[in-house]
N, C-alpha and C positions, 0 to 999 in steps of 0.2 A: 778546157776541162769543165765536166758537168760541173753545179754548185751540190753541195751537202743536201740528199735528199731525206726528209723526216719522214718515218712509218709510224704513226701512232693506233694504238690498240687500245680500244675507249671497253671497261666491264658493265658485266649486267645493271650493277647497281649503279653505276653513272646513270645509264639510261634510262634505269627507272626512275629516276627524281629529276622533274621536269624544271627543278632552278637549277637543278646542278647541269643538269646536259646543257639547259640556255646557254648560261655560264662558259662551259667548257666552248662550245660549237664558234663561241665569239671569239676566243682567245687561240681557236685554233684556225678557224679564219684569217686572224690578224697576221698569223705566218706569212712571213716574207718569204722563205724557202720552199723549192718546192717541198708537196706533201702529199702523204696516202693516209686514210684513214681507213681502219678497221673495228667491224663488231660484230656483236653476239648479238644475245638476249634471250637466252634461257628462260629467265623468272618469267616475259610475256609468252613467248611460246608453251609454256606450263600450264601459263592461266589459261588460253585460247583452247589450248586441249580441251583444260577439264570445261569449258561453255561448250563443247562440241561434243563431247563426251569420248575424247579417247584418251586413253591409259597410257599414262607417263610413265615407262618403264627405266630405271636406271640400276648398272652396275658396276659397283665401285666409283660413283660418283658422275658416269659417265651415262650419256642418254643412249638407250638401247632405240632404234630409228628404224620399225616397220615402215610399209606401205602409207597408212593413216599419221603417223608423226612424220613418216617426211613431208608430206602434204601439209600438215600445219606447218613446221618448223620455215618453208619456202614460203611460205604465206606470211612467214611475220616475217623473218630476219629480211627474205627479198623484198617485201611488201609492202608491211606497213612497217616497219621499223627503218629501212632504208632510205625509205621515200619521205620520211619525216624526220629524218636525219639530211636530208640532201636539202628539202625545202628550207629548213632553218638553216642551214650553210648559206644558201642563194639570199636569204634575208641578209647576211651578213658580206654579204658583194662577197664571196666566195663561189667561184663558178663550178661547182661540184657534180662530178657524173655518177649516180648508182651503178653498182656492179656487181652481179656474183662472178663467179670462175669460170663460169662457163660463157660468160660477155667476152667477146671477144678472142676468144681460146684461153684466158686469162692465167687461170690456174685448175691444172690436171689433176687430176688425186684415181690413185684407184681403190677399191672398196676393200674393208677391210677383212683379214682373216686372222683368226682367232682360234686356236684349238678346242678352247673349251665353252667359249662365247662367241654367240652370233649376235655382232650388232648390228646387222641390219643394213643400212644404206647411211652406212657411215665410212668417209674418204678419210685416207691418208695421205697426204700431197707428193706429186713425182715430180711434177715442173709448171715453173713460174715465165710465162711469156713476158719476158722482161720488155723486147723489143716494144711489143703493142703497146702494154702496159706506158713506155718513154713515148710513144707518139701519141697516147692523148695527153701525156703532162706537157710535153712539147707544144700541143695547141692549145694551150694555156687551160685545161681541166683537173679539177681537183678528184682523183678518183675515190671511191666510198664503195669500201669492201665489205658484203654481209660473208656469214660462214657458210657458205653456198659452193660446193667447186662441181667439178664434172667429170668424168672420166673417158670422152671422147666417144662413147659409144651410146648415147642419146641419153645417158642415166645425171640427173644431179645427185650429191651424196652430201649431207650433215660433218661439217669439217669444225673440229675446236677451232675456235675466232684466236686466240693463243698463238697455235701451233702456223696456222694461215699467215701472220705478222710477222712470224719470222722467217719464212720459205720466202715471203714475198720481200721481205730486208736482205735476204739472203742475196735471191734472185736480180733485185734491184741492183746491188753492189758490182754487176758486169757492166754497169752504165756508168754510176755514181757512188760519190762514199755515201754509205746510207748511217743514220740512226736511229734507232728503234727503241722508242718508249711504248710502254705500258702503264694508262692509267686506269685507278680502281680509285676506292673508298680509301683506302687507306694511303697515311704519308709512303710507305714504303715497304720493307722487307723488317718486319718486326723483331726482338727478341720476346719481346710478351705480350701478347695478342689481344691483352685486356690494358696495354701502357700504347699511348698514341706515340707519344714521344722516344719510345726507346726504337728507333727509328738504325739500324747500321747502314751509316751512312757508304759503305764499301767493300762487297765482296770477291774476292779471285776464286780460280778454282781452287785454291786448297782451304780459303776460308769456309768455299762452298760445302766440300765434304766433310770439313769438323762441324760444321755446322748441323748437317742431315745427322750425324754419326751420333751427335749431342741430344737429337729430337725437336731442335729449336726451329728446325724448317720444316711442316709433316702439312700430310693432307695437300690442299688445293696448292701451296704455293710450291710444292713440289717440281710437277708439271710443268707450273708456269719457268721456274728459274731453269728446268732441261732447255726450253725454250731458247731463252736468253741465254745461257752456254754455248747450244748449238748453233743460235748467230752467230756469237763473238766467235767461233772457233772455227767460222766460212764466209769472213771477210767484213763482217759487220764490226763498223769504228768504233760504236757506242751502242749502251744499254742502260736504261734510266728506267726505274722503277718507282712511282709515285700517286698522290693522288689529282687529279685534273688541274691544279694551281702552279703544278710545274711550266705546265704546257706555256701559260700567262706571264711566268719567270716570278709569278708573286710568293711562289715559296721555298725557302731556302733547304728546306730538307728532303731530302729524298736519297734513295738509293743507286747508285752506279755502279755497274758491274763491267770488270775485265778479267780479261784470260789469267 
């Protein structure tokens, strides 16, 4: 039997703060298990834009992805954000391979459609090539997912680094029991956004929906927790919500979620 595969989902603002990523890239290195790592990076993609001068379009929170923003957006998350994310893995004897969705057939997505918005060259994930994906973990590589996939017809598409973590925990779980964390800035799943500590340290689905019902989940973590439902509810063992010091076992709070 496979061992316990970890999918970790590293956020913008990790990435952004060069002690915190140090930090985290070490302690995720030091994983004995195997492991997948995924990311974003919105806020440098943003910036790169505006030095180049194209228009950062978003609705509902979500980046609207012309021609010119895909083009940046594959330039950082594939590029330079990935590539500097692998290097400091290999610093840390972590033998790490960069990858979008389209390395290897990796992960499929096709483009989205929208009735009343066009976002452009933005994927939705259909399938995760588990097999590939276990034979470079099998020749001992750590892979390192940017939010990059493809849709088989020479297109790459702009995928939430989110949504990507969990098709790929998903998908993974035909090999392996997977789990699948999510780290950010924050200890966890908050009840008050301005209290670090009020931290709920355990949500099910029915705590999940008094929860939304109450308003005490709204905006971004929304999204995120559909996520982490629709892993647990297709085979995914575990779901841990916290910030990068989980990963290290240095902190004792965070959130777990099950069915």
């Amino acid at each position: 039997m496979n061992p316990v595969l970890k999918i970790v989902k590293i956020g913008g603002n990790v990435i952004d703060n060069e002690v915190t990523l140090t930090a985290f890239l070490e302690d995720f290195a030091a994983l004995s298990s195997p492991k997948i790592l995924v990311h974003g990076g919105g806020k440098i993609a943003t910036q790169l834009a505006t030095k180049l001068g194209v228009e950062t379009k978003m609705v509902n929170g979500r980046r609207v992805t012309d021609q010119a923003s895909l083009d940046v957006v594959v330039m950082t998350y594939a590029g330079l954000l990935n590539k500097k994310v692998v290097a400091l893995l290999q610093k840390n004897n972590c033998s790490a391979i960069g990858l979008s969705g389209a390395d290897a057939g990796s992960i499929l997505s096709r483009k989205r459609t929208h009735q009343e918005i066009d976002f452009g060259f933005v994927g939705d994930v259909d399938f995760v090539h588990s097999e590939n994906i276990h034979k470079l973990i099998q020749a001992g590589f750590t892979p390192v997912f940017c939010a990059i996939t493809h849709d088989a017809e020479g297109h790459l598409l702009n995928t939430n680094a989110d949504t990507i973590a969990s098709e790929v925990a998903i998908g993974m779980s035909e090999i392996y029991q997977t789990e699948l964390l999510y780290c950010f800035e924050k200890k966890g799943v908050l009840t008050d956004i301005n209290d670090e500590n009020s931290v709920i340290e355990h949500i099910d689905s029915q705590k999940y929906e008094a929860l939304k019902d109450n308003k005490i989940i709204a905006d971004g973590m929304l999204p995120k927790l559909e996520n982490c439902f629709h892993a647990l509810q297709n085979k995914v063992s575990k779901v841990i919500i916290g910030n990068p010091s989980v990963i290290g076992g240095k902190e004792t709070l965070f959130t777990t979620l099950t069915i």
